[in-house]
C-alpha positions, 0 to 999 in steps of 0.5 A: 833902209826899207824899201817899198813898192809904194809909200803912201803919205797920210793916214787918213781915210783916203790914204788907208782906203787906198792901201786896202785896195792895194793890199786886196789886189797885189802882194807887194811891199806898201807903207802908209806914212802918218805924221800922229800915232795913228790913222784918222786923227784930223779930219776923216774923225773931226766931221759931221759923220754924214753919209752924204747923197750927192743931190748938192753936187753940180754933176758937170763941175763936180761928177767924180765927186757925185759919181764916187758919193754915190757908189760909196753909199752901199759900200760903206753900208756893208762894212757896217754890216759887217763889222757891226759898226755905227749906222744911223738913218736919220735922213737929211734936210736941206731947207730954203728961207725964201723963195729964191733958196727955194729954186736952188732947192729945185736945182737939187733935186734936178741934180740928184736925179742927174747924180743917179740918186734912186726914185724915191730917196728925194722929196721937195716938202712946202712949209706946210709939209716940213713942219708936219715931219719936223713941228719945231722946224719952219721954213719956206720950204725943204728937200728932204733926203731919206737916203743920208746916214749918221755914222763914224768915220774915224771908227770907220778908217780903224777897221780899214787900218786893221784890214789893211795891215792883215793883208801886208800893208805897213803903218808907220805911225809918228813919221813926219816927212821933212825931205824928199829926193827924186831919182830913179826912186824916191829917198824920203827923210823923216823928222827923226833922220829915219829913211825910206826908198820907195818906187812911187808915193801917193800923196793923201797927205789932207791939209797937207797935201799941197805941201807935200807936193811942193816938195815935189816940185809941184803945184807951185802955182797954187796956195791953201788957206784953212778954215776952222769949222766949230759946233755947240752940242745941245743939251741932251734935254734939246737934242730931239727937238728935231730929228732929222740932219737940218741943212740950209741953202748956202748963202755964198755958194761961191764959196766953198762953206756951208752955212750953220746946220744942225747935225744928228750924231751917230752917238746920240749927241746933237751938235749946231754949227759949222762956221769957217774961220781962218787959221794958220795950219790944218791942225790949229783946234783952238786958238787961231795962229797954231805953232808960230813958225808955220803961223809965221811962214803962212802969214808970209804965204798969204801976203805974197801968194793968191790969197791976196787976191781972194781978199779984195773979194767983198763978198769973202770979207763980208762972209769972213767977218760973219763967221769970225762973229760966231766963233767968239759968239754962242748967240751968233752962230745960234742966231743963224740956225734960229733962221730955221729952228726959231725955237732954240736958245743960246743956253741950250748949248753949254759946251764945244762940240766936234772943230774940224779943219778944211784946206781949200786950195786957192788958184793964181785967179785968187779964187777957190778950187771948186773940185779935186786937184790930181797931179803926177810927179816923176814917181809920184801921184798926188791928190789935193783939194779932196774935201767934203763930202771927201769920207763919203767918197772915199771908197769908190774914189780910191777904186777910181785912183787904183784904176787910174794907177793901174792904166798908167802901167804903175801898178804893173804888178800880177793881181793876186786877189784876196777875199774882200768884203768889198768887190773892186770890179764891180765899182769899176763896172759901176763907173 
């Protein structure tokens, strides 16, 4: 049976940043546990791709996320740099449709000064102004970010997987977690009856994280619900209508979605679109039940947890159903960004783009989760809720946890630093 200091569960970008760092930092036996057959195979590769500033970020409810967004920034910049990877400058802007997106709009700017976004990076256009940056744009006004980057988060966490493993760390791919035994260690069983014993285990485990931590025996007090986020790709002919990422005010900012945009990817494709449909596990990309018997045990979840009560919320049914209509309608979720780009035609848009899945966790008021959910086990440590701009964060948030880790006495292990493109001190200074 391998035995291992830690075991982290999830392969995804926050689970592999993290065992960089671990590796950069100790010479101590640690694993990552990914279900698929190798890293980023859901949602650190099934998202826009942007490198979010955080000036829609709330810097008392959402700090760590704005704190972590921001200090991020420059790091993922160096790594593009330096492994020569995908890094596009194409500036966002998050645009008003009246007068009162407008003062939400004036909120952000307030707030990404807050959020420490340097002098110069934001600029609030009026119409006048939008359209003379973006003449196929129109709206009543638009905070424009020049700091927002296009790149590739899939490629991204790649590099980090192989870096990592250089430094020691183990992936064990196709390795699904189906019991979990606490004692002094932790024994976990995998689907195939294959064990591992590891001191601590750090769940990253995305859609699954809450999951996993109910096998801990925690979190028993919270249920998740996931939301299909789906694009239509522009024709290439179309793709350059407008150049810049096209972002709009959310209509339910209650809720955590965001409302149809029109994103420009680092690969040249030009894609419109997220709505948010739900369906039945974190992997359903088509379709809406996904495998019947976890369609079936969600179902029993929903009518006898805190979803119930996130459905007598009228304003949730009302966004439900329009976002429902732009799954099975190319007009509606075109309509929607026509508010914006009144240019564009449904048949500018022949084929599926990118579907990524979200995994808001919802709360026993039957409301969602505005921020991330950290919890600690007997032997473990568990991150729930990490959601966009999650891929942004993830550099620094994991700086931020191994810090956590380390003041808790839990990674009581001698530092013996290796060479590193990024430097772990200086994040923590910058916190």
């Amino acid at each position: 049976m391998e035995k291992y200091d830690i075991a982290i569960i999830g392969g995804g970008i926050l689970g592999t940043t993290i065992s960089y760092w671990l590796s950069i930092l100790y010479d101590i036996k640690v694993c990552v546990i990914e279900k698929e057959n190798t890293v980023a195979k859901h949602t650190s590769s099934r998202n826009t791709g942007v490198v979010h500033a955080p000036f829609y970020l709330d810097p008392k409810k959402r700090k760590v996320s704005a704190i972590s967004s921001l200090i991020s920034h420059d790091l993922w910049e160096i790594l593009a740099k330096k492994k020569n990877l995908p890094w596009s400058k194409v500036g966002t802007i998050e645009v008003a449709i009246g007068e009162q997106q407008h003062k939400t709009l004036e909120k952000y700017l307030k707030w990404g000064t807050e959020n420490g976004i340097p002098e110069g990076q934001l600029e609030l256009l009026d119409s006048k102004g939008l359209t003379k940056k973006e003449p196929n744009l129109k709206a009543y006004s638009g905070l424009f970010c020049k700091r927002d980057v296009s790149t590739d988060y899939g490629i991204f966490t790649k590099e980090l997987n192989k870096e990592s493993e250089k430094n020691g760390t183990k992936f064990l791919f196709n390795h699904h977690v189906k019991d979990i035994e606490e004692n002094s260690e932790v024994k976990l069983t995998f689907s195939d009856n294959s064990t591992l014993v590891s001191k601590f285990i750090i769940n990253c485990s995305g859609g699954n994280s809450l999951d996993i931590a109910k096998k801990f025996g925690l979190a028993s007090q919270y249920n998740d619900l996931h939301f299909r986020g789906e694009y239509w790709v522009a024709d290439k002919k179309y793709a350059d209508l407008v150049k810049t990422n096209i972002y709009s005010v959310p209509r339910f900012p209650e809720f955590p979605f965001l409302d149809p945009h029109w994103i420009k990817r680092v690969d040249g494709r030009t894609e419109i679109g997220p709505n948010a449909v739900p369906v039945m596990t974190p992997e359903t990309y088509e379709g809406y039940t996904g495998e019947l018997t976890q369609a079936v045990s969600k179902i029993r979840e929903i009518f006898s947890g805190n979803v119930m009560k996130l459905f007598t919320n009228r304003s949730f049914l009302k966004l439900i159903s329009k976002e429902f209509l732009s799954s099975v309608s190319k007009s509606a979720m075109v309509y929607r960004v026509q508010q914006f780009i009144p240019s564009i035609r449904p048949e500018y848009f022949s084929e599926h783009g990118t579907a990524g899945i979200r995994t808001p966790i919802i709360t026993p008021k039957g409301t969602f989760m505005s921020d991330i959910l950290e919890l600690y086990g007997k032997n473990s440590f568990h991150i729930i809720n990490y959601n966009s701009p999650g891929a942004t964060g993830a550099p620094a948030y994991s700086v931020f946890i191994v810090r956590q880790l380390q003041e808790k006495g839990i990674l009581d292990y001698i530092q013996k630093p290796k060479k590193s493109f990024w430097k772990f001190e200086d994040i923590v200074l910058e916190n």
